[in-house]
DSSP file (Angstrom, degrees, kcal/mol; ACC not computed):
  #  RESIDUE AA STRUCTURE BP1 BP2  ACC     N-H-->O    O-->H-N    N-H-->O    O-->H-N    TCO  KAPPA ALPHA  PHI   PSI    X-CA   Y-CA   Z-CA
    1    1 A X              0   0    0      0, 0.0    95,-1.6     0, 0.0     2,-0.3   0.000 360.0 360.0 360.0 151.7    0.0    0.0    0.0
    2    2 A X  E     -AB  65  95A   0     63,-2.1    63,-3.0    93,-0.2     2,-0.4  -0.990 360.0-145.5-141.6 143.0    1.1    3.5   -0.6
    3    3 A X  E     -AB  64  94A   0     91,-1.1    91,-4.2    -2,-0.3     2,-0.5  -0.965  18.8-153.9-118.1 143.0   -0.2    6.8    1.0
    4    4 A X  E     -AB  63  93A   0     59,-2.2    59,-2.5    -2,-0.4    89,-0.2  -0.961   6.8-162.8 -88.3 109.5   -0.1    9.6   -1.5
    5    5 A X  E     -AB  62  92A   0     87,-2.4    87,-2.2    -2,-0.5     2,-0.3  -0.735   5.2-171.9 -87.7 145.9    0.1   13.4   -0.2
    6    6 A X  E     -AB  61  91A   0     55,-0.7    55,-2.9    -2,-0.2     2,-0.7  -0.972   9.3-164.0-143.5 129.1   -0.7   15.5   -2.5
    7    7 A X  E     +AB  60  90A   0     83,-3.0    83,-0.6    -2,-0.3     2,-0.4  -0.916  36.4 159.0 -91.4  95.4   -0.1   20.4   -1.8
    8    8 A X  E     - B   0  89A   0     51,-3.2    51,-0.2    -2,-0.7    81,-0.2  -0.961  42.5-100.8-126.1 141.7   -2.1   21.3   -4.3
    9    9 A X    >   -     0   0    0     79,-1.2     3,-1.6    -2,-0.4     4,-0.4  -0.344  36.7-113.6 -55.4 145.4   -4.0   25.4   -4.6
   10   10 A X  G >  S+     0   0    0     47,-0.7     3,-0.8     1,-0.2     4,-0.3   0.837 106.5  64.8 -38.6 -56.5   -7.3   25.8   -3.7
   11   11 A X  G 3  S+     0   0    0      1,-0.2    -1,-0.2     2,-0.1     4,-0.2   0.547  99.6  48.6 -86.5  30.7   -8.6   26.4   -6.5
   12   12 A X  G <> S+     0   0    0     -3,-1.6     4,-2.1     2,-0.1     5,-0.3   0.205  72.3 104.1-115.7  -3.4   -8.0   23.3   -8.2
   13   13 A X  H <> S+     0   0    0     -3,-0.8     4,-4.2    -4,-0.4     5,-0.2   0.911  80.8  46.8 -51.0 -47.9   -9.1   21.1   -5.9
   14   14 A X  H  > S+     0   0    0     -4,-0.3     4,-3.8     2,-0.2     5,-0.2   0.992 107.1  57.0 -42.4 -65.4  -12.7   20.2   -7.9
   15   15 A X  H  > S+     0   0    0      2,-0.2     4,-1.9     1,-0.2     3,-0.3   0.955 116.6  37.4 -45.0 -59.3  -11.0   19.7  -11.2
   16   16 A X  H >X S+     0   0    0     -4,-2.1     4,-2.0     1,-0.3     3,-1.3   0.989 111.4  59.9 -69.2 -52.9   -8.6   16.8   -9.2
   17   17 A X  H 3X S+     0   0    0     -4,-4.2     4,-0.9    -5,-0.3    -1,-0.3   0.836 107.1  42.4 -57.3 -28.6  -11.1   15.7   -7.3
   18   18 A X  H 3X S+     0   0    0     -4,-3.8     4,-1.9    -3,-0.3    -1,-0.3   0.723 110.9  52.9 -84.3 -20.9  -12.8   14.8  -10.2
   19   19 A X  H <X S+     0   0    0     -4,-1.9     4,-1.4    -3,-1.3     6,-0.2   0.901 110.1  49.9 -62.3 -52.2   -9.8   13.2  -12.2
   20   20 A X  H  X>S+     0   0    0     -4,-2.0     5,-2.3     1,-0.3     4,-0.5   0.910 108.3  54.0 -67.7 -14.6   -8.9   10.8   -9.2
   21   21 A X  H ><5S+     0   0    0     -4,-0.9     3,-3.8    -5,-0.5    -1,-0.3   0.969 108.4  54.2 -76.5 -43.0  -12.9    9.8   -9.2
   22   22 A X  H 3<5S+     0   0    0     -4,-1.9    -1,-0.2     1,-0.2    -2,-0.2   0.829 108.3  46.0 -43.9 -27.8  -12.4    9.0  -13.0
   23   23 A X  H 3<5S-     0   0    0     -4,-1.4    -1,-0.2     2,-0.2    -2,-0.2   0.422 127.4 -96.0-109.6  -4.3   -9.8    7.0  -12.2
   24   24 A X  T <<5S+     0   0    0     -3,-3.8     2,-0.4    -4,-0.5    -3,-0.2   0.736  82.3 123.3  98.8  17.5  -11.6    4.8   -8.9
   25   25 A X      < +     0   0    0     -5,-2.3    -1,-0.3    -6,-0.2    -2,-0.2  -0.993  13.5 148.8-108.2 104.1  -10.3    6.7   -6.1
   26   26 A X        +     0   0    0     -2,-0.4     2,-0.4    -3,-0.1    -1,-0.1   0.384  58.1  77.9-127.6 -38.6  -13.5    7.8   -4.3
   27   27 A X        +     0   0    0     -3,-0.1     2,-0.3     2,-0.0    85,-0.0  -0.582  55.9 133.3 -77.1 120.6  -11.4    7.7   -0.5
   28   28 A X        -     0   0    0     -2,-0.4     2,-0.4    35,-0.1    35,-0.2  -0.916  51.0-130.0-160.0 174.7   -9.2   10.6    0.1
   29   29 A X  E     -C   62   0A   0     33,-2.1    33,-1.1    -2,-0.3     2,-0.7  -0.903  23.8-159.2-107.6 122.3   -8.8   12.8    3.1
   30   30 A X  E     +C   61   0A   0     -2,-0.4     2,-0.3    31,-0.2    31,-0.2  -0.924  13.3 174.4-103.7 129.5   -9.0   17.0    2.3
   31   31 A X  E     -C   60   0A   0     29,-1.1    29,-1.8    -2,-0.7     2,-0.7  -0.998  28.9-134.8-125.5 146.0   -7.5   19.5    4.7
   32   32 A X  E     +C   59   0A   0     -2,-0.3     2,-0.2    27,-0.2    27,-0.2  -0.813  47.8 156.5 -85.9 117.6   -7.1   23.6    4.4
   33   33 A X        -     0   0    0     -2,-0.7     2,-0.2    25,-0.5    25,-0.1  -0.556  37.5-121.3-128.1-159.5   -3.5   24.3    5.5
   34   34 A X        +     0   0    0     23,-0.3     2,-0.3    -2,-0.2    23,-0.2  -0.988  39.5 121.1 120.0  64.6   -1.3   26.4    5.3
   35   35 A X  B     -D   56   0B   0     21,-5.1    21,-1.6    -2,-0.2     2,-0.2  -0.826  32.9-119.5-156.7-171.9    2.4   26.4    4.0
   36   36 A X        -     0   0    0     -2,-0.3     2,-0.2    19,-0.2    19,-0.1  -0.853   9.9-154.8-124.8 149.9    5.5   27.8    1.4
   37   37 A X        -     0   0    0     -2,-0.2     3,-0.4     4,-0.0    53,-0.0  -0.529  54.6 -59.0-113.6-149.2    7.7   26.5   -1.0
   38   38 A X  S    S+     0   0    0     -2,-0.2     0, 0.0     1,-0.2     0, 0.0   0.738 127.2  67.3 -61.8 -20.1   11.1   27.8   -2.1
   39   39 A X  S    S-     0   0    0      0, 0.0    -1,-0.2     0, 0.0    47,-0.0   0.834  97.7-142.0 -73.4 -32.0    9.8   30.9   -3.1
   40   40 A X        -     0   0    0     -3,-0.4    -2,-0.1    14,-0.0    15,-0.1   0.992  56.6 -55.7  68.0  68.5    9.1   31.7    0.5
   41   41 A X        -     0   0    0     13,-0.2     2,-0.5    11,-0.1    13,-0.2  -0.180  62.8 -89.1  82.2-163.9    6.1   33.3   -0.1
   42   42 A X  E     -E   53   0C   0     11,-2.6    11,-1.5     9,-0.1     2,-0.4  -0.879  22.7-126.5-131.9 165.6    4.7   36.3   -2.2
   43   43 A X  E     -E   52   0C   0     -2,-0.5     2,-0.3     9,-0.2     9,-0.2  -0.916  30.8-166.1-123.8 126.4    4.3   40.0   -1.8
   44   44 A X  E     -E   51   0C   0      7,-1.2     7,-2.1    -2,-0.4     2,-0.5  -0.620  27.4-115.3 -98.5 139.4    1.1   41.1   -2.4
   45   45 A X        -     0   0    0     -2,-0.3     2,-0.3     5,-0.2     5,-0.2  -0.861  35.5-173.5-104.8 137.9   -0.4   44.6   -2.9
   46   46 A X  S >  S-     0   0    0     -2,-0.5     3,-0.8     3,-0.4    -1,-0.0  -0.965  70.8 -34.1-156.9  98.9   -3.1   45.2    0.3
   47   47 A X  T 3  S-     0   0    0     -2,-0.3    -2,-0.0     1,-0.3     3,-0.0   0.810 129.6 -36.6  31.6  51.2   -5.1   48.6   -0.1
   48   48 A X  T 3  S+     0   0    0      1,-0.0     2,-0.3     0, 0.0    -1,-0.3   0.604 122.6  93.6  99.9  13.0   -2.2   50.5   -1.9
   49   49 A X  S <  S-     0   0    0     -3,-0.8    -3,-0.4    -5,-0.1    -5,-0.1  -0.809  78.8-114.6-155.3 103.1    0.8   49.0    0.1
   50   50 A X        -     0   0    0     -2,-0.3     2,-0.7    -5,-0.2    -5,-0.2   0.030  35.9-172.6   0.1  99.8    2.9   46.1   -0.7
   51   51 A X  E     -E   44   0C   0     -7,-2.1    -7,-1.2     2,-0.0     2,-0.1  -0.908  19.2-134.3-121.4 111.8    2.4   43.1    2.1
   52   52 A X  E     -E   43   0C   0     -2,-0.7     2,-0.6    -9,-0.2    -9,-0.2  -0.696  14.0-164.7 -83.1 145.0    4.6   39.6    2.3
   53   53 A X  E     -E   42   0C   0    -11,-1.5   -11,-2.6    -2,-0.1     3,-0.2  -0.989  10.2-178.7-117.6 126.2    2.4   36.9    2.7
   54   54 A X        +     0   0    0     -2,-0.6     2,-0.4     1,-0.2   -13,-0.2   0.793  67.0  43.8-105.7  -4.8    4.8   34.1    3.9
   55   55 A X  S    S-     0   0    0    -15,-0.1    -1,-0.2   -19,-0.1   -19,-0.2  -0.918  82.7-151.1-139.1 105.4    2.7   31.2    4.3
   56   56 A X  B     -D   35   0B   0    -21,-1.6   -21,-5.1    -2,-0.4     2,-0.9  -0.197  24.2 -96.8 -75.0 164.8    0.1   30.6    1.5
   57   57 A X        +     0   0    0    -23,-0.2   -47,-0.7   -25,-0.1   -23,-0.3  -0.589  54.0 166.8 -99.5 135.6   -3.0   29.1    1.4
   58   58 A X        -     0   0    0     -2,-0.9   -25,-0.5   -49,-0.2     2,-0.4  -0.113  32.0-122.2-111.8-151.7   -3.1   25.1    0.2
   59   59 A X  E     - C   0  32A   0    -51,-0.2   -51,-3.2   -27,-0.2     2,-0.6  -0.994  18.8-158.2-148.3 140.8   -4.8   22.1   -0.2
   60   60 A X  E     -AC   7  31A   0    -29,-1.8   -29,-1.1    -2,-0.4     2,-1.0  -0.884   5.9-169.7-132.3  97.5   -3.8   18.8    1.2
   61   61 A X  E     -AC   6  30A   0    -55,-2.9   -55,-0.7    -2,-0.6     2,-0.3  -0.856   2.7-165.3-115.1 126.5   -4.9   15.5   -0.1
   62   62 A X  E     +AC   5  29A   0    -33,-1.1   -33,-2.1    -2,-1.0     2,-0.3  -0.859  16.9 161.2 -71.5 112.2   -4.4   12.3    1.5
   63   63 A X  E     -A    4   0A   0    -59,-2.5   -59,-2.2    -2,-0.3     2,-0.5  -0.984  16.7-171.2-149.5 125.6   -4.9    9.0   -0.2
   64   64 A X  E     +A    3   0A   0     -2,-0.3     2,-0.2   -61,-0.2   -61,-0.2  -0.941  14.0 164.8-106.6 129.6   -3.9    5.5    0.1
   65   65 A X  E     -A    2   0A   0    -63,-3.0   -63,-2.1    -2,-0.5    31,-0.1  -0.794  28.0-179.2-141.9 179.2   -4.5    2.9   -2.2
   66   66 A X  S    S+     0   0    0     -2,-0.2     3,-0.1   -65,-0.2    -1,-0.1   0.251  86.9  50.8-150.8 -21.4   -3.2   -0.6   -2.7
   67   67 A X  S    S+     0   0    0      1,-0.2     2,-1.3    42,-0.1    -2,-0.1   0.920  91.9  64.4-101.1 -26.8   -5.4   -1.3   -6.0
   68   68 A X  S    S-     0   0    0      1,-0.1     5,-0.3   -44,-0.1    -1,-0.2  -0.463  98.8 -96.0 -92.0  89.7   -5.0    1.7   -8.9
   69   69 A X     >  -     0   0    0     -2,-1.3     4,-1.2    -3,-0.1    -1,-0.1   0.548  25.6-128.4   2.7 131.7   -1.8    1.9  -10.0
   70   70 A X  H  > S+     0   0    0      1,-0.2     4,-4.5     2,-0.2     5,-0.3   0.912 106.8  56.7 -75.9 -25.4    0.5    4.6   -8.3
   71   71 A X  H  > S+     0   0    0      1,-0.3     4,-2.0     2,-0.2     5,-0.3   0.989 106.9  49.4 -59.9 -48.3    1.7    6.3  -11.6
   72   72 A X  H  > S+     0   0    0      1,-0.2     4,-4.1     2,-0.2    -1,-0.3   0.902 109.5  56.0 -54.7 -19.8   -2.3    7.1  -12.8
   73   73 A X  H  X S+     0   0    0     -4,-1.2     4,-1.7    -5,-0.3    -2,-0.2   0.996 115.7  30.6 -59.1 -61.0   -2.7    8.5   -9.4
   74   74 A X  H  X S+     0   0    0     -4,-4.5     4,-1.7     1,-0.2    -1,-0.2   0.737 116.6  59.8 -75.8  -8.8    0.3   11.1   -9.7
   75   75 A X  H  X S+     0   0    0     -4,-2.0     4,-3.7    -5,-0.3    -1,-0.2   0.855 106.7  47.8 -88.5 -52.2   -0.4   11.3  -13.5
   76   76 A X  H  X S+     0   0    0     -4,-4.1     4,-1.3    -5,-0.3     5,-0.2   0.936 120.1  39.8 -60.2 -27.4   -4.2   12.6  -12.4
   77   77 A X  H  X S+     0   0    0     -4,-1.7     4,-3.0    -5,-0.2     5,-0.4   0.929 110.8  51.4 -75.1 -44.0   -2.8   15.1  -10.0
   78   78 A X  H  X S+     0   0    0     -4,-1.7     4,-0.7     1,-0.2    -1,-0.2   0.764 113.1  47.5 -71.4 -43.3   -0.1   16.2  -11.7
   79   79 A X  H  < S+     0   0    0     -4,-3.7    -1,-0.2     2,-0.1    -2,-0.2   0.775 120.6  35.3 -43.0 -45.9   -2.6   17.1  -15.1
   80   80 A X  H  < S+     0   0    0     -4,-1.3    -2,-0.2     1,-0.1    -3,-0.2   0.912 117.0  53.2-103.6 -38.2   -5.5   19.0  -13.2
   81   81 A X  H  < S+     0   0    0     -4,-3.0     2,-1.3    -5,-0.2    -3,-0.2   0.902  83.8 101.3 -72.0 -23.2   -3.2   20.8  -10.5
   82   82 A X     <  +     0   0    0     -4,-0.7    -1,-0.2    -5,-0.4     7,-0.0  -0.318  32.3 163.3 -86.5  95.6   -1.0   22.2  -12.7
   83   83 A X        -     0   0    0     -2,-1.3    -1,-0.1     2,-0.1     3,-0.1   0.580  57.3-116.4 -85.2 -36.3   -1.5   25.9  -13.4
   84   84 A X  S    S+     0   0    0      1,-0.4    -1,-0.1     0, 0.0     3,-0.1  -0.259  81.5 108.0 103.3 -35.3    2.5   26.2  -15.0
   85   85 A X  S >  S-     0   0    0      1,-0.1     3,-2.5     3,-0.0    -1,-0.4  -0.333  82.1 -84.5 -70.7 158.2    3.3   28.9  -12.0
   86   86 A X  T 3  S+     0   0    0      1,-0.2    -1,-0.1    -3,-0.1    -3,-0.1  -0.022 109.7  36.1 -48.9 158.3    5.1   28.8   -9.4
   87   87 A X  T 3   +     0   0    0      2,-0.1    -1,-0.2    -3,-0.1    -2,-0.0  -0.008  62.0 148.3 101.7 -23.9    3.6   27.4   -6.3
   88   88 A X    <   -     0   0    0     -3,-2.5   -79,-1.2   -80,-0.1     2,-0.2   0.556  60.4-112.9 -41.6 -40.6    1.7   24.8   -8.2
   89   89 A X  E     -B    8   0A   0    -81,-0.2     2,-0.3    -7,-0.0   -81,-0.2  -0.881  25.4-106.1 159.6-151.1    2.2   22.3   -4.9
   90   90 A X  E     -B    7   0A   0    -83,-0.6   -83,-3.0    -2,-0.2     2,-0.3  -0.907  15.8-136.0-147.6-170.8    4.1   19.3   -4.6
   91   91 A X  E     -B    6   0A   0     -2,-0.3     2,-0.5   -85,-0.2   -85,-0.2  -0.957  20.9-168.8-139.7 154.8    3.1   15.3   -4.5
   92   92 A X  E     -B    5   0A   0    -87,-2.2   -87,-2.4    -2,-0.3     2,-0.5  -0.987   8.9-149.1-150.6 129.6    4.9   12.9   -1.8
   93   93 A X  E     -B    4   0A   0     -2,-0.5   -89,-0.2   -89,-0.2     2,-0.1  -0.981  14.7-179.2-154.7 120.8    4.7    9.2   -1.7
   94   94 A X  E     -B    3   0A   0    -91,-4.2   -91,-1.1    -2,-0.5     2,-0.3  -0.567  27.0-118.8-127.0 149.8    4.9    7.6    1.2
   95   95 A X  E     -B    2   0A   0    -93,-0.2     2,-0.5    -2,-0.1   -93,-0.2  -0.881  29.1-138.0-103.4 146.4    4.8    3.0    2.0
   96   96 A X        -     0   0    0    -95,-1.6     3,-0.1    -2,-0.3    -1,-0.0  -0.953  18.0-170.6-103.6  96.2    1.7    2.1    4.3
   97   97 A X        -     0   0    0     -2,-0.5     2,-0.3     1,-0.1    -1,-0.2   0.977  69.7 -12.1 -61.5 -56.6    2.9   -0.5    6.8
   98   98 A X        -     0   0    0      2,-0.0     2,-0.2     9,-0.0    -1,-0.1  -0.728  50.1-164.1-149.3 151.4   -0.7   -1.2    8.0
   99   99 A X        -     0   0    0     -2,-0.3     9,-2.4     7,-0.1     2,-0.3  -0.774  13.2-170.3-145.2 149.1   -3.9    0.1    7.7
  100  100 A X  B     -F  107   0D   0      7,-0.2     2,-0.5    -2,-0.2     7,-0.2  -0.965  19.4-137.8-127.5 131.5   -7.2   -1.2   10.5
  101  101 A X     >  -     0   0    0      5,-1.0     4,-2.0    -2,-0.3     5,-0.2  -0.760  15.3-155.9 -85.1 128.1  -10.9   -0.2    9.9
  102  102 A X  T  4 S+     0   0    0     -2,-0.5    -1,-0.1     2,-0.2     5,-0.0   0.833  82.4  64.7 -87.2 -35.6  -11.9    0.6   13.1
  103  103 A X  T  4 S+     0   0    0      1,-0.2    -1,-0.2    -3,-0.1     0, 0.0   0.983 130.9   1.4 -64.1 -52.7  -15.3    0.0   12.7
  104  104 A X  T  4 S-     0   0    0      2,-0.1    -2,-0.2     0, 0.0    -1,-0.2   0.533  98.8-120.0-119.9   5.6  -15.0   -3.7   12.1
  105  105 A X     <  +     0   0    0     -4,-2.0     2,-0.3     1,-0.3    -3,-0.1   0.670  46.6 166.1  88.7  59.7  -11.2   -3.9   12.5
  106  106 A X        -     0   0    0     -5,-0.2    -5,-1.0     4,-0.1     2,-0.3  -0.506  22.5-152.0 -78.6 154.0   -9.9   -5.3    9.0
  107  107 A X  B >   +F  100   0D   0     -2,-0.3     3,-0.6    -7,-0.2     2,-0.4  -0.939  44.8  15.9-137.6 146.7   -6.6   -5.0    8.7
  108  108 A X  T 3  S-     0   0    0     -9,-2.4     4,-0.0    -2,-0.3    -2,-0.0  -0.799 121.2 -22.8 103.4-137.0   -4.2   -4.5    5.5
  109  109 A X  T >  S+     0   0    0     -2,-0.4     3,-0.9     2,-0.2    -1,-0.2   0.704 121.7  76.1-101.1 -12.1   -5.4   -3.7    2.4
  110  110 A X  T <  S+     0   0    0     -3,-0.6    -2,-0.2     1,-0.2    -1,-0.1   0.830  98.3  71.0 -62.9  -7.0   -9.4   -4.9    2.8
  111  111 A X  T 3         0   0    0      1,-0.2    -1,-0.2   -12,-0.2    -2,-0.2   0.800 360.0 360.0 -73.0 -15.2   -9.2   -1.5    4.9
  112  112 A X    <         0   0    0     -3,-0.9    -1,-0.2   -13,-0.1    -2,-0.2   0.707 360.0 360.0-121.5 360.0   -8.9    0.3    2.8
């Protein structure tokens, strides 16, 4: 099993969610964070005066799978997030020792 992180902008978040559903990936986890890359932020114009913003805002999906091949996975993210500017996010791919459904407490990959 492999858990895919995926930094992606906010406003692309529909467009990927809706490639990874094409593709049979219906589980993922979403969170609003918070973060930078190498550019270390922006400066930004705020009612007539120049502002650094240093920590933009993203989008974080979490997904583990064990049945759809990892490359379509990063292939769908990597096609809908990418905008061709900087920031565009990054993707991280991580091995899944274990996974347990708590509700009925399957273990491996029928958990997930």
């Amino acid at each position: 099993m492999k858990m895919v992180i995926a930094i992606i902008r906010p406003e692309r978040l529909s467009v990927v969610r809706t490639a990874l559903e094409a593709i049979g990936i219906v589980s993922m986890t979403i969170s609003e964070v918070r973060g930078r890359g190498a550019q270390k932020g922006v400066v930004q114009e705020f009612r007539g005066q120049q502002v650094q913003v240093d920590y933009l805002p993203k989008i974080k999906i979490e997904i583990v799978i064990n049945t759809t091949p990892l490359d379509d996975v990063i292939d769908a993210i990597v096609e809908n997030a990418a905008s061709g500017q900087i920031g565009d996010g990054k993707i991280f791919v991580l091995d899944v020792e274990d996974a347990v459904r708590v509700r009925t407490r399957e273990r491996g990959p029928a958990a997930v």
